[in-house]
C-alpha positions as CSV (number, residue, x, y, z in Angstrom):
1,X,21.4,31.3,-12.7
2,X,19.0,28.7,-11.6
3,X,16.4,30.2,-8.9
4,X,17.4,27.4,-5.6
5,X,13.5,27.5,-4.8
6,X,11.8,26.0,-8.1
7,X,11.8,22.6,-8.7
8,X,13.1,21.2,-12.1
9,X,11.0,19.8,-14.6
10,X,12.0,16.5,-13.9
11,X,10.6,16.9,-10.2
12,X,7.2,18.9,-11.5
13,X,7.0,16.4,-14.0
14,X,6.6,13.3,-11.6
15,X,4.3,15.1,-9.3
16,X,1.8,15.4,-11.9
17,X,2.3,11.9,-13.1
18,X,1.7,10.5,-10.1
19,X,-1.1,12.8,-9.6
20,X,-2.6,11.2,-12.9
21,X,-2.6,7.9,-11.7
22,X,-4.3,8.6,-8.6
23,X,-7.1,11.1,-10.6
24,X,-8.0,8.3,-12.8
25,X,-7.9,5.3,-10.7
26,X,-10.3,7.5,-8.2
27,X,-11.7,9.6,-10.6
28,X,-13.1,10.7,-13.6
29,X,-15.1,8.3,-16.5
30,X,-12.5,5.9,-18.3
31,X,-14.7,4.8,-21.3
32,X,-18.8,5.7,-22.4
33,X,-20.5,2.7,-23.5
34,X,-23.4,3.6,-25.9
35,X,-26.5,2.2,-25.8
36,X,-27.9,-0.9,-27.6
37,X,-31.1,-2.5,-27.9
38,X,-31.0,-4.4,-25.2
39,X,-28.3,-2.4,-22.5
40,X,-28.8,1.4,-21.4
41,X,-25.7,4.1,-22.2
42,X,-23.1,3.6,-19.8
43,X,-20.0,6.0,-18.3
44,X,-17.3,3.4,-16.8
45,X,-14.4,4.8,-14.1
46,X,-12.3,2.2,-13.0
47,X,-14.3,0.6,-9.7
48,X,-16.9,-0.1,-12.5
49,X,-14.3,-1.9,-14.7
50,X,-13.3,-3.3,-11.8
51,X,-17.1,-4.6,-10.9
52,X,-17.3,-5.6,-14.5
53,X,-13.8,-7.8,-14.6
54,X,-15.0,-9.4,-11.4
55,X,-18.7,-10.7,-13.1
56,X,-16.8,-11.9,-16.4
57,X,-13.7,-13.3,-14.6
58,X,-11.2,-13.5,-17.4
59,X,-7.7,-14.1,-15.1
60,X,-4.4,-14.0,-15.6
61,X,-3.4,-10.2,-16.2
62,X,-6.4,-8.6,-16.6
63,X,-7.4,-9.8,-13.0
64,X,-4.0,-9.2,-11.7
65,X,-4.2,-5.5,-13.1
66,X,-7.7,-5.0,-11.3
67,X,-7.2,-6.6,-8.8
68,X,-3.8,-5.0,-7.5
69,X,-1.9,-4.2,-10.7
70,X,-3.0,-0.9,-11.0
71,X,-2.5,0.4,-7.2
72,X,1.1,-1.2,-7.4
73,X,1.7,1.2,-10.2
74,X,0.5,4.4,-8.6
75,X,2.3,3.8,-5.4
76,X,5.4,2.7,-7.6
77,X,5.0,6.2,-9.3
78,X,4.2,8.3,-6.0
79,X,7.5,6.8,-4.7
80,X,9.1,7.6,-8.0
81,X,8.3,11.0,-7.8
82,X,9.5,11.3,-4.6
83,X,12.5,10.7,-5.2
84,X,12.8,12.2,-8.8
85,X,14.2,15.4,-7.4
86,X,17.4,13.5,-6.7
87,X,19.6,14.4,-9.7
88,X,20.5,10.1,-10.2
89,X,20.7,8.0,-12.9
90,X,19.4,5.1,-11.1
91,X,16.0,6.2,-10.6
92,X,15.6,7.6,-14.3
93,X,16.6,4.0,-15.2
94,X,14.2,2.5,-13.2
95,X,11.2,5.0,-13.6
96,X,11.7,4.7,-17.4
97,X,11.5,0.8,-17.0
98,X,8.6,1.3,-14.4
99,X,6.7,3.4,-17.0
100,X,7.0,0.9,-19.9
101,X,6.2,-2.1,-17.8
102,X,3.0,0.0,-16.7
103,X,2.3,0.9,-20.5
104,X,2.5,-2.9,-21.3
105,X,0.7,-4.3,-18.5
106,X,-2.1,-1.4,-18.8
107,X,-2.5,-2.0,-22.4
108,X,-3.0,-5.8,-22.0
109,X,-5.3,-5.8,-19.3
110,X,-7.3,-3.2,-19.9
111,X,-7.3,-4.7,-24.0
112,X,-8.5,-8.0,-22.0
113,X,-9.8,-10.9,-24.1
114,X,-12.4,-10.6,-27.3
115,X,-15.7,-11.7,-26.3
116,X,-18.3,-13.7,-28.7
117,X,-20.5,-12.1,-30.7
C-alpha cells in the first residue's frame, strides 16, 4: 500500500531537476580555464559565460541561449515540475520533448563556434 503522504518519484524527480537548473545557472563554476602564457587560470559560472558571449558576440543560438534561452528553460522546468505530480500523459510528453529541446539547444550554444588559432 502506497503511503498518501510521499510524493512519487516522478514528483521528487522534477523538484530536483528544476532545482538543478536554478543551482547552475546561479551557482557553482561551469568550466576552469587553465592558464597560458599570456591569460591567468580562470573558474567560469554562467554570468561569466554570459559576460564572455557578450565581448565575442557570436549570434544566433549561442546569443539566444545567453541571452534568454537558458532562463526559458528553468522556468519551463519549474512549471514542469509543478505539475509533474499530476499522474498525465500530456505533461510526460511534453517534459520529455522539453528536455531534449534543452539538451539540443544547451549543447549548441554552449559548443558555440571554433575560434582561430
Amino acid at each position: 500500500m502506497k503511503n498518501k503522504r510521499m510524493p512519487d518519484s516522478a514528483t521528487v524527480l522534477g523538484y530536483l531537476s528544476a532545482a538543478a537548473l536554478w543551482i547552475a545557472l546561479l551557482g557553482p563554476t561551469w568550466a576552469y580555464i587553465p592558464a597560458t602564457q599570456t591569460t591567468p587560470p580562470a573558474n567560469m559560472n554562467f554570468a561569466d559565460f554570459i559576460a564572455l558571449n557578450a565581448s565575442l558576440a557570436p549570434g544566433g543560438s549561442q546569443d539566444a541561449f545567453y541571452s534568454w534561452g537558458a532562463w526559458l528553460f528553468a522556468i519551463l522546468a519549474t512549471v514542469l515540475a509543478i505539475f509533474s505530480g499530476q499522474r498525465r500523459i500530456g505533461v510526460g510528453v511534453v517534459a520529455t520533448t522539453i528536455g531534449i529541446v534543452q539538451l539540443v539547444v544547451s549543447v549548441m550554444a554552449v559548443k558555440g563556434k571554433r575560434l582561430p588559432p
